[in-house]
N, C-alpha and C positions, 0 to 999 in steps of 0.2 A: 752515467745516468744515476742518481740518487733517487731510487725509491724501492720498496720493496719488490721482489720476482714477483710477476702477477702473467695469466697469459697474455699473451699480445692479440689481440682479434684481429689484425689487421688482414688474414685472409678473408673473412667478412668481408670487409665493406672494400679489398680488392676484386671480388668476384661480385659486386654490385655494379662499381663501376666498371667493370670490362665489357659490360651492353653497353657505353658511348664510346667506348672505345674499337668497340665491332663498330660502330655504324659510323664511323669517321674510316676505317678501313673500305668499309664496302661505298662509301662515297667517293674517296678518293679514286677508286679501280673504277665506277660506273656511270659515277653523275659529276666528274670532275676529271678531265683525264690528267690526271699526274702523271702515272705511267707512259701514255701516250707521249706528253709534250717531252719527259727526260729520256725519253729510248733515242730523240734525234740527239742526247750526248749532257753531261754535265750544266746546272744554270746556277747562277746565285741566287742565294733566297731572295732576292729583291726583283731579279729577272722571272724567277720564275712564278713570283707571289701576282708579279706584271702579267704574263703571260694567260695565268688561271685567272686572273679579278678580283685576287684576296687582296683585303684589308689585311693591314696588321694583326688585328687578334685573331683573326680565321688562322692565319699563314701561322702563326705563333702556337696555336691549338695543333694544328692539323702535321705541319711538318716532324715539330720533335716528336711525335707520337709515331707515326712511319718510321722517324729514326729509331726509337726503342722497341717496335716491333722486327728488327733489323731487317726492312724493303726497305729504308733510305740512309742514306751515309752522307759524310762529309770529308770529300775528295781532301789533295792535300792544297790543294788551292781556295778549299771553303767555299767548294759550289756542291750542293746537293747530288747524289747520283744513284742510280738503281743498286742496290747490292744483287749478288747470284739468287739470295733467295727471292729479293724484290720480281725476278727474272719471271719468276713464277707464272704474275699479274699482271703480263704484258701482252701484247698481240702477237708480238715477233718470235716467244719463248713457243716452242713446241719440243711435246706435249705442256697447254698449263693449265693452271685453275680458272681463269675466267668464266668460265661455263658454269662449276661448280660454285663459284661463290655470287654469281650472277642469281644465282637460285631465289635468294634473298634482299637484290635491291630494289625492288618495288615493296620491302616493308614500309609502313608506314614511318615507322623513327628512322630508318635510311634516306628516307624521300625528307624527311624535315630537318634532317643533319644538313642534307648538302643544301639544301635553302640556305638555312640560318649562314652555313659557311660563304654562300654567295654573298649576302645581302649583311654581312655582320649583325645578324638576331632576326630575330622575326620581322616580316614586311611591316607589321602591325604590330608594332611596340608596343603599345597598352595591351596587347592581347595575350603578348607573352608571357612565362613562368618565370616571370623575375619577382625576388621579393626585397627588391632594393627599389628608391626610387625614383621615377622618368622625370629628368630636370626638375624646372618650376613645383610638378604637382604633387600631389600630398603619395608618403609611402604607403605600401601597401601592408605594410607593417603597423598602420595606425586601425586600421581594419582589426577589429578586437576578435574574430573568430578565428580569421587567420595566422594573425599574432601568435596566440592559443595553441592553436594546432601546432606550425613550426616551431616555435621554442618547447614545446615539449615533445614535439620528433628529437630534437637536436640536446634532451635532456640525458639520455643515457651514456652519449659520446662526452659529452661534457663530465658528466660523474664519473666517469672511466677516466679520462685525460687531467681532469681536474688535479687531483693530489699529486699527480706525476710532474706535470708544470709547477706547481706552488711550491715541491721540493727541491726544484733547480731553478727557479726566481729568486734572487739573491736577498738574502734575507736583511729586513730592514724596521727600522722603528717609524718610517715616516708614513707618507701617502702615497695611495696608490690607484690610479686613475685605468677604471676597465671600461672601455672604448665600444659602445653595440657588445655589450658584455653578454646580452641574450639570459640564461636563465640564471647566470650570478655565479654557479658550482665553482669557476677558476677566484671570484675575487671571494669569497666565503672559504675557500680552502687557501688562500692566499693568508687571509685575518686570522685565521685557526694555527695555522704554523709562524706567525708573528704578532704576538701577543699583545705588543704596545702600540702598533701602526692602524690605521683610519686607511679606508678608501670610497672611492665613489664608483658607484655603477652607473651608467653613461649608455640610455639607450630612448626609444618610443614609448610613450607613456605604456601604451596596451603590450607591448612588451615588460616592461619594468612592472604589474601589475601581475605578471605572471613570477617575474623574477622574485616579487615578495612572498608567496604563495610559497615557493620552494626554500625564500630563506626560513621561514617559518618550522617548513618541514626541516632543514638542516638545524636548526637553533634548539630542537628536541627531540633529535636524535641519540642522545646520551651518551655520541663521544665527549671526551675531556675538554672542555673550554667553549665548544658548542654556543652553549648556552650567553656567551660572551660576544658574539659576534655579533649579535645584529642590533647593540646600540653602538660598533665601530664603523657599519657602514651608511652611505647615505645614497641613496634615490634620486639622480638627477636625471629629467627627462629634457631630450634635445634632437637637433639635429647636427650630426660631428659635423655636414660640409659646411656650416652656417655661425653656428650659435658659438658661443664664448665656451671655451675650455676650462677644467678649472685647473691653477697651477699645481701640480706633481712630480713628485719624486722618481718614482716608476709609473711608467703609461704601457699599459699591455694591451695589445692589436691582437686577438685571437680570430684567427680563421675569418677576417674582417678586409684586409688589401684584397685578397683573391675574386672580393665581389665584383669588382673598379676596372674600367680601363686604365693605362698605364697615364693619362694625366692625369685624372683623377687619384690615382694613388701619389703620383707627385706632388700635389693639392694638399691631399691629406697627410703627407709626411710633413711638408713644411706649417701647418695647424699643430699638428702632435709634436714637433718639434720647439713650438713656440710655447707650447703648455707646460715644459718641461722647468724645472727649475736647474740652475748653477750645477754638474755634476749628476744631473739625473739621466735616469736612461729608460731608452725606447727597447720593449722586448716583443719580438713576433711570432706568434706560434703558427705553425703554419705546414703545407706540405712543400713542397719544394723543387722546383725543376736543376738537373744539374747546369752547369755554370756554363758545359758546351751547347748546350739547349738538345740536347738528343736521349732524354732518358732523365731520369727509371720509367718503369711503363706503369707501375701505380699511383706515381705523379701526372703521366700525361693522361692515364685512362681520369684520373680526377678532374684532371683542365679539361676535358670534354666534357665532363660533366657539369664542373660550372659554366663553360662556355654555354650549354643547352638551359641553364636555367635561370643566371645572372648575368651581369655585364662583365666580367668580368675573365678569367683562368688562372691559371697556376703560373708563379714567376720564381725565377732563378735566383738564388743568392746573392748573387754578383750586382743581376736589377735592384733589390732592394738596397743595397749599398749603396748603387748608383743613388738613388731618392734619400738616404738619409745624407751621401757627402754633399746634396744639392742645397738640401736643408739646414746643413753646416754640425753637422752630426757626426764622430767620429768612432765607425763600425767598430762594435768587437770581435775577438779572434773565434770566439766560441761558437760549435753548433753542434748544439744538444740535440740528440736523440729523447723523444719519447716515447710515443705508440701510436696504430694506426696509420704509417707513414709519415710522422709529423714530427716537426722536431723546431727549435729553438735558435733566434739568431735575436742580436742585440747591438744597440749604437749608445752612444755616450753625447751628451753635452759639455761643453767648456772642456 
């Protein structure tokens, strides 16, 4: 990783999200019997996702997360199974915790975990905390308060990650296309460290609106070159599932797939694929699920969190590869580490 030692916070925002990551545990043990239905013996993820009534991103969210709490394993035959400590949470296990952790399943974020996991999100999709948005109608990102609000929630993480990504995005003289860029920090630290290259910021007006705001604040700040960046970038307001891309050298996806169900990120790979120019390449910054789908736990405690708030969770390596080889993309070997849990993969054209 090319950048200065700086702390890592990433125990932060790991002990943030391990509240969705308890309340997928205590669903699983109380308002979903997992436990129950694998104590009669080994299922495949597909038997057993049958069995319980998950969809694919429930089962996707919920399983590798048991797995890296290690109560689920994956026998040698690739069917799910209780591990000894899993034993713990079962009926049959005496002495075990059931009791004890039953203390806590009529919370209310318990009780709406194992909804959303039923019903893949809330009954009442408009109702829900998503800030992406519902087919045909208008986001909720166009909503100029709320807009406001999340891009500068999401403004600190961004300054923190931003220089770290810019320093291991491969340095270029051309354009550079940032995708729901949100408050700009990665393409403004991107222009700063590549003096001669242009890019576009690519997001909802009343987002981008906020992103000017802050390049303002970046452009006199009186580091070295600052002042130079904000007649290289430009301002494009759209909608990436719809509206015409513009074509790009580099196209950076930051923390942007993980909102998506998996067609829609296949959607979206083959668009960002097509805005790429001869030799250009797709980079994703993102957290990551390992490639056996069972771990790390502040990857999976993350995919429950996006699971509760967007359409979306955290996907493996291997999936995104799968979406850019669909796309006609050919992955590279690389996956950079940054901070935060999050780290760097990339694909090529031609």
């Amino acid at each position: 990783m090319r950048y200065p030692t700086q702390p890592d916070p990433a125990p932060i925002t790991r002990h943030l999200r391990a509240m969705f990551g308890s309340r997928l545990l205590l669903a699983a043990v109380h308002h979903l019997p997992v436990f129950d239905v694998l104590s009669g013996g080994p299922l495949s993820l597909s038997e057993l996702s049958t069995r319980l009534g998950l969809a694919e991103r429930p089962a996707m969210v919920l399983f590798p997360a048991l797995c890296a709490m290690d109560l689920l394993r994956y026998d040698q035959q690739s069917r799910l199974a209780i591990t000894e400590l899993g034993r713990y949470v079962t009926q049959s296990q005496t002495p075990n915790l059931r009791g004890y952790t039953g203390l806590e399943k009529d919370d209310p974020g318990v009780v709406e975990m194992a909804q959303l996991l039923r019903h893949d999100g809330p009954l009442d999709a408009p109702q829900g905390i998503s800030f992406v948005k519902e087919g045909d109608g208008p986001s909720p990102m166009d909503d100029t308060e709320l807009a406001r609000k999340f891009t500068l929630g999401l403004a600190g993480r961004a300054q923190l990650l931003s220089p770290i990504v810019a320093a291991n995005l491969p340095k270029h003289d051309g354009h550079l296309l940032d995708v729901a860029g949100g408050t700009g920090f990665y393409t403004y630290e991107w222009l700063l460290a590549n003096p001669n290259a242009t890019a576009t910021l690519f997001d909802r007006p009343a987002v981008l609106a906020v992103a000017a705001e802050l390049l303002e604040q970046f452009t006199s700040s009186g580091r070295p070159g600052a002042d130079a960046v904000k007649e290289r970038v430009t301002f494009q307001p759209g909608d990436m599932l719809t509206d015409d891309l513009p074509q790009t050298d580099l196209l950076l996806a930051a923390s942007l797939f993980h909102d998506w169900p998996t067609p829609t990120c296949e959607q979206l790979a083959q668009r960002f694929a097509a805005a790429l120019r001869p030799g250009g390449e797709i980079w994703v910054h993102d957290s990551f699920l390992d490639d056996t789908l069972d771990g790390p736990l502040a990857a999976t405690d993350y995919s429950a969190q996006l699971f509760w708030a967007t359409k979306g969770r955290c996907y493996s390596r291997a999936e995104y590869q799968s979406w850019f080889k669909q796309a006609g993309l050919t992955p590279l070997p690389a996956a950079i580490p940054t901070q935060l849990d999050y780290g760097l993969i990339g694909a090529r054209k031609g």
